[in-house]
Backbone bond lengths (Angstrom), bond angles and torsions (degrees), N, CA, C in turn:
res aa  C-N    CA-C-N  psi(-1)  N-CA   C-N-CA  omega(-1)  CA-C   N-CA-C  phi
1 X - - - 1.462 - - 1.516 109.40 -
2 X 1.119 115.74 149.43 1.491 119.93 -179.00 1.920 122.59 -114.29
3 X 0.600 123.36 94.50 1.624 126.15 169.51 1.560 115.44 -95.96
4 X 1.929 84.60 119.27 1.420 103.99 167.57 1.528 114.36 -66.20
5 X 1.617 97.92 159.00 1.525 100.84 -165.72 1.568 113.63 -133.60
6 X 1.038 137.35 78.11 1.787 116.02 -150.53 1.564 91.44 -98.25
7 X 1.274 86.97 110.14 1.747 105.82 -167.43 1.428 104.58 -92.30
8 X 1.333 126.78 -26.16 1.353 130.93 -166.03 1.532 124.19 4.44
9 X 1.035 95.23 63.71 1.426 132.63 156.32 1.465 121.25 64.37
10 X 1.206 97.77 40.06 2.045 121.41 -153.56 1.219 81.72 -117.25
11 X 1.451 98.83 161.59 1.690 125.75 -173.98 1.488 110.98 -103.42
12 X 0.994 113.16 128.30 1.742 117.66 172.98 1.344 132.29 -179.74
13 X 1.128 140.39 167.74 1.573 136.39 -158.22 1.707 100.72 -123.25
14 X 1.364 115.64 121.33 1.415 117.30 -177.81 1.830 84.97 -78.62
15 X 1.601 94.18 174.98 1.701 104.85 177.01 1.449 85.21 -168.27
16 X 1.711 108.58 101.36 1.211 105.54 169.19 1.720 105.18 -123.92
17 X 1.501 95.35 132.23 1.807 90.15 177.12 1.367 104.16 -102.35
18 X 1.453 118.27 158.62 1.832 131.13 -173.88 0.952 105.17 -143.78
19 X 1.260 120.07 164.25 1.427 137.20 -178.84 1.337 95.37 -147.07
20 X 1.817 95.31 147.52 1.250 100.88 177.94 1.975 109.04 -131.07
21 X 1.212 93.84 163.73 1.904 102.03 -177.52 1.828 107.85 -55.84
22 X 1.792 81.30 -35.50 1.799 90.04 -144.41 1.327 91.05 -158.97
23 X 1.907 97.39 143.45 1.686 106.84 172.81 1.755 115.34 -43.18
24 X 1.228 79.69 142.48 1.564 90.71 -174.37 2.242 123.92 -167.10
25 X 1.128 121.40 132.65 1.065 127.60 166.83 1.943 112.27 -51.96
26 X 0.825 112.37 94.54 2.138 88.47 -177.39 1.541 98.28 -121.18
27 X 1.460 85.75 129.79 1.909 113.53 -162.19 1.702 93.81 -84.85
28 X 0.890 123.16 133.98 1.447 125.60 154.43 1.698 127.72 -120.63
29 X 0.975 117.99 139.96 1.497 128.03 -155.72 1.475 114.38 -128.59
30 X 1.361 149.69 119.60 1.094 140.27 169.98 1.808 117.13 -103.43
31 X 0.666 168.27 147.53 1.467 142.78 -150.12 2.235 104.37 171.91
32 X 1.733 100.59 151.92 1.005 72.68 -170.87 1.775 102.24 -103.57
33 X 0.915 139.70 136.86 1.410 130.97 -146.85 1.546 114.17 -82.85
34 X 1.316 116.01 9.46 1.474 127.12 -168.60 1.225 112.68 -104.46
35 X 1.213 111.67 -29.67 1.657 113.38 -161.83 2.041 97.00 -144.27
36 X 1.351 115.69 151.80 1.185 127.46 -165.28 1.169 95.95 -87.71
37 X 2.033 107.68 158.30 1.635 88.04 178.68 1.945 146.65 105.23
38 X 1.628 75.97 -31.03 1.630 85.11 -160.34 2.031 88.91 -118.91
39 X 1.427 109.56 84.17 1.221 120.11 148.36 1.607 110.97 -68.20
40 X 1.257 111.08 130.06 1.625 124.28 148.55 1.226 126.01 -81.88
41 X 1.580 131.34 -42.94 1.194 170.53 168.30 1.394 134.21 -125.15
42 X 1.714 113.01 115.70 1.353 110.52 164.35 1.367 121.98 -135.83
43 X 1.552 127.92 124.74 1.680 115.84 -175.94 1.148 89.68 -170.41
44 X 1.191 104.59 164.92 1.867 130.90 -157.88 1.859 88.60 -151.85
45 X 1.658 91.18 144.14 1.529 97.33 -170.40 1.125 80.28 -152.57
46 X 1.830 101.79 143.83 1.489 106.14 170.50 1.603 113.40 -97.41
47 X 1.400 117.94 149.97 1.305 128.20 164.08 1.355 126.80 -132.11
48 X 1.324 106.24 148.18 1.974 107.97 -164.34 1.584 87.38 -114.04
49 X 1.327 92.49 146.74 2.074 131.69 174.87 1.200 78.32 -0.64
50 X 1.332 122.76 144.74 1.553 149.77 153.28 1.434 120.80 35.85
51 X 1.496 101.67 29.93 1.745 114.70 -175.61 1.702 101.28 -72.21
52 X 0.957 105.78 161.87 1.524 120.82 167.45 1.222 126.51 -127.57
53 X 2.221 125.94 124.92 2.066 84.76 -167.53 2.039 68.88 -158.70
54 X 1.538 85.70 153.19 1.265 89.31 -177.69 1.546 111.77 -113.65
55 X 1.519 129.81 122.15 0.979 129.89 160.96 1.395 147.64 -88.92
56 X 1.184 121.88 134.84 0.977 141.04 175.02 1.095 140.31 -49.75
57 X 1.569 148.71 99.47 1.728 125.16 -169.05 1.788 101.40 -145.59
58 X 1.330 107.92 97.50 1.203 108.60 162.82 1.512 117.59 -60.42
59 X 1.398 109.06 140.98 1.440 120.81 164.43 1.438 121.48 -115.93
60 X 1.048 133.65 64.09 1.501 134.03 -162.54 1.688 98.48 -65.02
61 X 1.260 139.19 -27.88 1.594 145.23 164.59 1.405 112.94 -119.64
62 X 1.661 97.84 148.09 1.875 90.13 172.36 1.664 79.49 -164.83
63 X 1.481 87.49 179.29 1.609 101.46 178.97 1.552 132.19 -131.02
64 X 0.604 153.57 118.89 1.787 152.00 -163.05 1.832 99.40 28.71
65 X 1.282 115.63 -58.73 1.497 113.41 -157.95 1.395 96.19 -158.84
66 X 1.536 101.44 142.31 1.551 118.72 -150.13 1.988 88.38 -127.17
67 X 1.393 117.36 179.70 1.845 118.02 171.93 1.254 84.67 -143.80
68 X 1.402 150.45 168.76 0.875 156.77 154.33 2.143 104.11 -122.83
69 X 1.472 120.30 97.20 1.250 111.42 155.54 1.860 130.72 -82.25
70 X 1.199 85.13 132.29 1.670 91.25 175.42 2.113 96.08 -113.74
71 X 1.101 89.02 157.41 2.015 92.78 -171.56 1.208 78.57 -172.04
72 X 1.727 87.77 170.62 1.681 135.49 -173.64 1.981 91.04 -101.38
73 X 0.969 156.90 118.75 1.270 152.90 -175.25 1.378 111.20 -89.77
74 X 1.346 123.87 -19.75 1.621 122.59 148.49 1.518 115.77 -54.34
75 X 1.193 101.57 -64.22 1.962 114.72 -161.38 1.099 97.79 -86.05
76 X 1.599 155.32 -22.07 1.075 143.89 -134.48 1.814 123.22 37.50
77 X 1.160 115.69 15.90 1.085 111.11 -165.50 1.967 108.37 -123.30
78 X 1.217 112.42 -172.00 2.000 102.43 -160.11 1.348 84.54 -121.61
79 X 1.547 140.72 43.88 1.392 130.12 -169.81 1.275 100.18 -106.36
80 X 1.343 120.33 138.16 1.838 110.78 -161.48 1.297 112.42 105.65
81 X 1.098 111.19 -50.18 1.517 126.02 -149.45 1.642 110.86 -92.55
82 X 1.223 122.87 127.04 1.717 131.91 -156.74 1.924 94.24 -144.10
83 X 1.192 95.26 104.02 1.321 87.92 148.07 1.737 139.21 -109.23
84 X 1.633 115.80 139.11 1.144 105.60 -151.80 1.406 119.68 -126.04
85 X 1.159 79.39 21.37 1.899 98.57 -179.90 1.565 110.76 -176.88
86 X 1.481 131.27 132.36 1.227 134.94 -151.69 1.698 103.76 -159.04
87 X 1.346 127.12 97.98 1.535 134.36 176.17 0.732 121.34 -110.68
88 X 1.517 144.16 160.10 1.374 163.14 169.29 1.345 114.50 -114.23
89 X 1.507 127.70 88.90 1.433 120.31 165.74 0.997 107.76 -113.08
90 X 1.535 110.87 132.39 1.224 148.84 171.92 1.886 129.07 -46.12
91 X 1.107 120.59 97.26 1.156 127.08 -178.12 1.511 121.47 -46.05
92 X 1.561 147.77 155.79 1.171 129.16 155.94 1.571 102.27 -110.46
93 X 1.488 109.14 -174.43 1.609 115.77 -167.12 1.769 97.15 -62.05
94 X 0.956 100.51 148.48 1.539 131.96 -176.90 1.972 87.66 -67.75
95 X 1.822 103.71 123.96 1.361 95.82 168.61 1.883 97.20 -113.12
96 X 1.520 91.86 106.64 1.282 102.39 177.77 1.540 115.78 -93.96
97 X 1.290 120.92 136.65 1.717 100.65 -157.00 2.083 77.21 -126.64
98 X 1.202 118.98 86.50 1.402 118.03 149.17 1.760 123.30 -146.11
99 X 1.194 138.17 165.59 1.426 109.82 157.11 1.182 148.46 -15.30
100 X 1.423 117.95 132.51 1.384 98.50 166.12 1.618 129.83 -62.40
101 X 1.257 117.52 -14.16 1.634 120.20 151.79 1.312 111.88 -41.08
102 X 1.779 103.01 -74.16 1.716 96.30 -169.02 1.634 108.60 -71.00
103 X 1.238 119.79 6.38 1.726 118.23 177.76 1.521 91.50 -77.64
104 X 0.675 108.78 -38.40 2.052 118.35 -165.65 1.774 102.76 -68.44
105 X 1.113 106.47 -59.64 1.559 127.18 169.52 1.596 118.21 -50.99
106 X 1.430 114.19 -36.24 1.161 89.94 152.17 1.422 128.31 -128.26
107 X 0.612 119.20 21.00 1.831 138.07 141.12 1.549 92.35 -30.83
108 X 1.524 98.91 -75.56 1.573 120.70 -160.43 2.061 106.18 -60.37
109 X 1.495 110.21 -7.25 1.105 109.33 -169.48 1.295 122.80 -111.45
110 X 1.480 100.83 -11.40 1.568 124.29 164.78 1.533 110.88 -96.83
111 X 1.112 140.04 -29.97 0.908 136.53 170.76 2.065 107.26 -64.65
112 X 0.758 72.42 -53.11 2.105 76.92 165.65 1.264 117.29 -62.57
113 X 1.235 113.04 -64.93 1.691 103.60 170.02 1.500 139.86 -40.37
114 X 1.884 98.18 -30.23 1.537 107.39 158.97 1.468 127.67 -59.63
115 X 1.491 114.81 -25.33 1.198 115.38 -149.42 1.742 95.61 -124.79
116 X 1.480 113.00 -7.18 1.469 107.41 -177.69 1.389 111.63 -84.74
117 X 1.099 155.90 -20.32 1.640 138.20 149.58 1.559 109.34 -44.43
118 X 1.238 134.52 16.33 1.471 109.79 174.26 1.848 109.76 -175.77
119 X 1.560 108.98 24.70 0.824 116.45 178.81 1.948 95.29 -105.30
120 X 1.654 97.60 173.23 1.636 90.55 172.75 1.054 105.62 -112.09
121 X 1.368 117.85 165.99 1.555 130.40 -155.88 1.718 92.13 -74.72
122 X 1.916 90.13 170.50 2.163 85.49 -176.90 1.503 80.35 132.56
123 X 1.343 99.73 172.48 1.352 121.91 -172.37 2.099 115.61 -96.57
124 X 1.215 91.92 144.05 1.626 111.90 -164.27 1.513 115.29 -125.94
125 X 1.190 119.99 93.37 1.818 124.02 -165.31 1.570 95.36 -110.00
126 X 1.293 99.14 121.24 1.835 114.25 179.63 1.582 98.94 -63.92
127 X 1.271 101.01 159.93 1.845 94.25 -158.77 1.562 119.11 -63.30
128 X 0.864 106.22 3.68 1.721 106.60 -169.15 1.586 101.07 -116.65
129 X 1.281 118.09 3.67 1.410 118.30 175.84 1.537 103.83 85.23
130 X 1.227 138.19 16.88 1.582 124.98 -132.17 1.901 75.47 -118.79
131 X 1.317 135.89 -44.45 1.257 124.92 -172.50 1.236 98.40 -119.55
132 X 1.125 113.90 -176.15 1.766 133.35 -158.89 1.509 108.97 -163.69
133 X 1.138 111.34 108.88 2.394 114.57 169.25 1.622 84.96 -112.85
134 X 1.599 81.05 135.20 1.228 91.88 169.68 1.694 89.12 -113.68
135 X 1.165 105.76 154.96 1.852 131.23 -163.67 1.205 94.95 -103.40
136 X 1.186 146.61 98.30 1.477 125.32 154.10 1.713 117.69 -111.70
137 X 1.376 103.42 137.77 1.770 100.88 173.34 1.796 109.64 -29.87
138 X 1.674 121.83 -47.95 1.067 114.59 -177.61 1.919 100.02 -171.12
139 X 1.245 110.02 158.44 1.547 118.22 -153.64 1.702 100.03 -100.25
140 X 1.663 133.72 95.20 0.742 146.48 -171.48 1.373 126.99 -93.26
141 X 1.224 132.76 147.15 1.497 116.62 173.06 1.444 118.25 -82.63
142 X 1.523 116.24 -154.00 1.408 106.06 169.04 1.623 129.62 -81.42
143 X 1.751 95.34 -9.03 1.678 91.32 172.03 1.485 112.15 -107.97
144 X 1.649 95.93 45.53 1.760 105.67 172.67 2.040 116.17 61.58
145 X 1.172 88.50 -3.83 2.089 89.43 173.53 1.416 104.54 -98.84
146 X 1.542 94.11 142.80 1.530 122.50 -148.31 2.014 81.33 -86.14
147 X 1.556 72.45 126.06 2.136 82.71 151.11 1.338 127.73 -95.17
148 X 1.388 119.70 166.00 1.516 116.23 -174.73 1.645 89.97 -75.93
149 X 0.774 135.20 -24.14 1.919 120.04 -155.77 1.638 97.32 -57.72
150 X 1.390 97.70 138.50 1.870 101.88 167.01 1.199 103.89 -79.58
151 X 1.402 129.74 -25.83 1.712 125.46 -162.50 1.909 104.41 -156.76
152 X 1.261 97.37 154.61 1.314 106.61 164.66 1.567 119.18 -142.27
153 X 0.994 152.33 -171.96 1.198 147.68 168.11 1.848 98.52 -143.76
154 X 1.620 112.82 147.10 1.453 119.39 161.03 1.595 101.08 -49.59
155 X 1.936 97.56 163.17 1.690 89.81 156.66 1.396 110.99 -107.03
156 X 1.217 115.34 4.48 1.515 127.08 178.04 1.914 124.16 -90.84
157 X 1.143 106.90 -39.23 1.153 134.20 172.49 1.446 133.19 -125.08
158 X 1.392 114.45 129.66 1.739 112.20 167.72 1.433 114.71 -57.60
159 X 1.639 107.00 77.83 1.730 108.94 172.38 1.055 102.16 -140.48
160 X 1.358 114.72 106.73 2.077 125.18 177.66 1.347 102.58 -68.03
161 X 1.096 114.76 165.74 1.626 120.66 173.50 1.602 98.24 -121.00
162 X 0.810 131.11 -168.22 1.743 114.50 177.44 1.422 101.23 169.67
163 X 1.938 118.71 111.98 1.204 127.33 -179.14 2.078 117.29 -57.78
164 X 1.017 122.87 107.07 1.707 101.00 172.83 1.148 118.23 -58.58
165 X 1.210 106.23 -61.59 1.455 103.24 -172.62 1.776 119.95 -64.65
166 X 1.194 103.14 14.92 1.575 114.93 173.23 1.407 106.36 -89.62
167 X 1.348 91.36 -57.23 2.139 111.68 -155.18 1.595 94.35 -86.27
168 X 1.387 126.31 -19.25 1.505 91.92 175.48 1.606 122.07 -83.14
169 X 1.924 109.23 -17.62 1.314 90.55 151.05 1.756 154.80 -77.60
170 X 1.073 96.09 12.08 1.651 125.30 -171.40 1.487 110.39 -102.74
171 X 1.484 118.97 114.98 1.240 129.58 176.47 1.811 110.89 -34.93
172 X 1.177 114.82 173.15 1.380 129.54 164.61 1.844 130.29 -51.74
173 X 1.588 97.46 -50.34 1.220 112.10 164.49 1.430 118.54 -65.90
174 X 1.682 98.38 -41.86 1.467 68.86 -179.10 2.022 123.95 -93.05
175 X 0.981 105.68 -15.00 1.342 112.57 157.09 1.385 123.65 -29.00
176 X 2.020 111.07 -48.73 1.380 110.95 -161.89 1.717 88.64 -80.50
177 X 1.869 126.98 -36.06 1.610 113.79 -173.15 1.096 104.05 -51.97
178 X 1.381 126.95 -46.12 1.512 108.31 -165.17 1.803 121.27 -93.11
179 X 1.343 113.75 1.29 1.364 114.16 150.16 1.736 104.70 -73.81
180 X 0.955 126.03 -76.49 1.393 126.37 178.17 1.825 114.50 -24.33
181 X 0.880 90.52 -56.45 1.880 97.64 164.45 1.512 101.44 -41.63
182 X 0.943 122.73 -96.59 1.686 136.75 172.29 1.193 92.84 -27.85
183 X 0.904 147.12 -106.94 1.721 132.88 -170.56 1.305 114.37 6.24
184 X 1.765 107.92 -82.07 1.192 120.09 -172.66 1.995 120.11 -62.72
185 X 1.246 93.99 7.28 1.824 98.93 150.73 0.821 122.88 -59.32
186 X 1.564 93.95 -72.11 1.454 121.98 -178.51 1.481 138.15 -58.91
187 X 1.748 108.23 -21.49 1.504 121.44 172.73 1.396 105.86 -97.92
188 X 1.612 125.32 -22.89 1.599 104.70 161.27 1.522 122.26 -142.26
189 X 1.550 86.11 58.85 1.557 126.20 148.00 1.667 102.24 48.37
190 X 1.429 115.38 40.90 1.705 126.45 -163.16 1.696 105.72 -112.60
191 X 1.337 103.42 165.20 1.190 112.51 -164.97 1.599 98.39 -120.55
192 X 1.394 90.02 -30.86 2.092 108.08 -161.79 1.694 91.28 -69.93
193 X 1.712 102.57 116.65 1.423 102.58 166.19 1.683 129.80 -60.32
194 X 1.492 112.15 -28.14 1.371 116.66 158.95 1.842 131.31 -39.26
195 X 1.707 68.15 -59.94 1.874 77.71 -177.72 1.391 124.08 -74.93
196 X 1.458 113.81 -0.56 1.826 127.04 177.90 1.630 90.87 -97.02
197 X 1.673 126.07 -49.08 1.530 130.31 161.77 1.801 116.75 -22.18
198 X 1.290 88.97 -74.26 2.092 84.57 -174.85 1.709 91.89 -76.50
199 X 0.993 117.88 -65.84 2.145 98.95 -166.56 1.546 114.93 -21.62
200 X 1.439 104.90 -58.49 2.037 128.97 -174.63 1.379 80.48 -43.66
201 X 1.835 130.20 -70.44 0.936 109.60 -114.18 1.710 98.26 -99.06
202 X 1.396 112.05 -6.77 1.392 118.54 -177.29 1.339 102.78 -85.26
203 X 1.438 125.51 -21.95 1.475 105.55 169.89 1.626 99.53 -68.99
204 X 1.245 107.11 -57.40 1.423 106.91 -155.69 2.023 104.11 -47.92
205 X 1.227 104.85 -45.43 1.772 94.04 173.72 1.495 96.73 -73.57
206 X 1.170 152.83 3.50 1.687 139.39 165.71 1.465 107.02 -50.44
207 X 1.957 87.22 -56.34 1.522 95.69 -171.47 1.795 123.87 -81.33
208 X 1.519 110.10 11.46 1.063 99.27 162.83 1.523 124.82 95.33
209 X 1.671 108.14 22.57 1.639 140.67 -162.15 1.618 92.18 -99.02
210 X 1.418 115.06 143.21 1.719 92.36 165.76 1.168 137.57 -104.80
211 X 1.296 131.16 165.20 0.867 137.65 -151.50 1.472 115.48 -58.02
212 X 1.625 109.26 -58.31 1.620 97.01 170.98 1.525 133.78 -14.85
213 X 1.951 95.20 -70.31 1.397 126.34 -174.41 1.996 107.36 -36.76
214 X 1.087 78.08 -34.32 1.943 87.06 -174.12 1.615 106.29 -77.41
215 X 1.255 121.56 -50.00 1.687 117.78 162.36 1.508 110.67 -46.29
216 X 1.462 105.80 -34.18 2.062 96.42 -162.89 1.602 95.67 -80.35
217 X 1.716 123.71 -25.55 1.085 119.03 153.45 1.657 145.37 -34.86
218 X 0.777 73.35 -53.88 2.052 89.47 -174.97 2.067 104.30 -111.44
219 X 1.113 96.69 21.61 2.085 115.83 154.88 0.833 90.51 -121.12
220 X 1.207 170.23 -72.75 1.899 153.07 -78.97 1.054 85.09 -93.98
221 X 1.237 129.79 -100.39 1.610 154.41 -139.61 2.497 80.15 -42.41
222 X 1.209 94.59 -79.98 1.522 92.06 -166.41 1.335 118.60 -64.75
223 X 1.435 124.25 -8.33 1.500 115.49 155.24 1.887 112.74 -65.44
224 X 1.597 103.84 -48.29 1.526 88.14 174.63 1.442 128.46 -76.58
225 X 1.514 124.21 7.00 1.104 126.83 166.10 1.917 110.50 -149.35
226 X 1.299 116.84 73.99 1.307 137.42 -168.47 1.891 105.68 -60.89
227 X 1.494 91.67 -27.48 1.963 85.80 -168.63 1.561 80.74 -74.36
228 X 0.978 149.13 43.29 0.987 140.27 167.50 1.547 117.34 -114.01
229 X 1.443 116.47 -28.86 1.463 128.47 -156.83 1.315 101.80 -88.18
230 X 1.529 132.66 139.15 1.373 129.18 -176.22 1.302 82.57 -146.76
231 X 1.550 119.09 -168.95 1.342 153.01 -151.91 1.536 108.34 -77.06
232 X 1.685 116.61 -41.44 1.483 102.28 158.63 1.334 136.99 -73.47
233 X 1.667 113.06 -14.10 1.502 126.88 176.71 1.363 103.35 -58.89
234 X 1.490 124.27 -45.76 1.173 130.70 -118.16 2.111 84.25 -112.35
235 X 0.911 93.61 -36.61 1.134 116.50 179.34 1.673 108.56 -61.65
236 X 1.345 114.95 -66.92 1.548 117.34 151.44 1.080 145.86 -23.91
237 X 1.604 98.14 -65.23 1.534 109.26 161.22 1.343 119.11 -49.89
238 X 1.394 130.07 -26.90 1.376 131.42 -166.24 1.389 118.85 -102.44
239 X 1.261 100.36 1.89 1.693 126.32 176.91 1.780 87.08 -92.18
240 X 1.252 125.04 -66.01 1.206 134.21 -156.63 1.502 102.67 -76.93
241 X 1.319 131.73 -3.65 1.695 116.02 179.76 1.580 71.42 -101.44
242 X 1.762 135.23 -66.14 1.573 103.78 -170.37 1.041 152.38 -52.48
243 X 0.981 89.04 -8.51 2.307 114.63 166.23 1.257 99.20 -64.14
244 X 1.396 122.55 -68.43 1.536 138.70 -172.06 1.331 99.64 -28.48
245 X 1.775 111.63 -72.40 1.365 150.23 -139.06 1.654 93.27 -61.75
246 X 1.344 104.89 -48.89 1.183 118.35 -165.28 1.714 128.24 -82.85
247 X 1.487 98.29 -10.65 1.403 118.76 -178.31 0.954 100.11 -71.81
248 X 1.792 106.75 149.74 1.331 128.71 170.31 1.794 105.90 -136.31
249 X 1.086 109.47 120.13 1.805 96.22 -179.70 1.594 112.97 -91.38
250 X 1.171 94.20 129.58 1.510 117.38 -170.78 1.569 112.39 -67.38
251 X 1.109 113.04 106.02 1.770 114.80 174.64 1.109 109.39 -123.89
């Protein structure tokens, strides 16, 4: 089933509860219906025979008009599926506690993430000239073969490099963690992937992104290529769900 959403560009957390006939996977989708690309929200939750469960979907950004899909993730289809309660609560201002540099930076990093599933690759200067994405079809070394990284940043300069064909399959949220990651290289001048891990990711929950989206962040890259993951990945990741775990946002 599909529900229109006229989000106009306001902050807020849907809370829709469902019930279903019968066990089932049910995919939910938030999306903006104009332009390709531009997930807000994506998650699938399971439910057993005649369960009832209400979900959750922060929107800390949106744009003129939002769709909200609910589905069966087997059938593609909404058969089963009852929803029986549907809210709109209202977000307040984002208490983002970093510089006004990194306020600028990621301003400049959400505003990109909206627009990177369907823009063309090329260069992107935040309005004051102050950052730089560079767009590329895909992030290569010097003998032209593509790396898994979605992003990199200089260590000299605020200039991201940024895979396309990575980031246009990757929701919104998670787009802005891993710009925000890259940021926080670059604002405290670090090498240690951990310590760019919690900075990225505490702005990004400052501003009010959820929490999931930030785990599917920092898995992606080594879920789609696992012979890859060893003892420091694993190790990381488990630094980065207790950061999560442990957050509380300050209002």
């Amino acid at each position: 089933m599909l529900i229109p959403i006229p989000s106009n560009r306001k902050r807020f957390t849907l809370a829709v509860t469902i019930k279903v006939k019968k066990a089932m996977h049910v995919g939910f989708k938030v999306y903006d219906p104009t332009v390709p690309n531009t997930h807000y929200f994506r998650r699938k939750a399971f439910l057993t025979k005649g369960q009832k469960r209400c979900i959750k979907i922060p929107l800390p950004v949106t744009p003129e008009e939002l769709e909200l899909e609910v589905y069966d993730k087997n059938t593609g289809d909404d058969l089963g599926i009852k929803i029986v309660d549907f809210k709109v609560v209202m977000m307040g201002d984002p208490q983002f506690w970093a510089t006004p540099e990194q306020q600028r930076f990621m301003d400049f990093a959400i505003q990109f993430a909206q627009k990177a599933g369907h823009v063309p690759s090329g260069f992107y200067d935040s309005p004051n000239n102050e950052f730089l994405f560079q767009y590329l079809p895909a992030i290569t070394n010097e003998f032209g073969k593509e790396l898994i990284t979605p992003a990199r940043i200089h260590r000299k300069m605020p200039r991201v490099q940024i895979s396309q064909r990575l980031f246009k399959t990757y929701t919104i949220p998670v787009r802005v963690a891993i710009l925000s990651h890259e940021g926080c290289h670059w604002f405290l001048n670090t090498r240690s992937e951990t310590t760019a891990d919690l900075c990225g990711i505490r702005h990004y929950l400052d501003f009010g992104f959820p929490k999931i989206e930030a785990v599917y962040a920092a898995t992606k890259i080594f879920s789609q290529y696992p012979e890859l993951v060893g003892e420091i990945q694993v190790k990381r990741t488990k630094e980065i769900v207790e950061f999560i775990d442990g957050y509380v946002l300050t209002q």
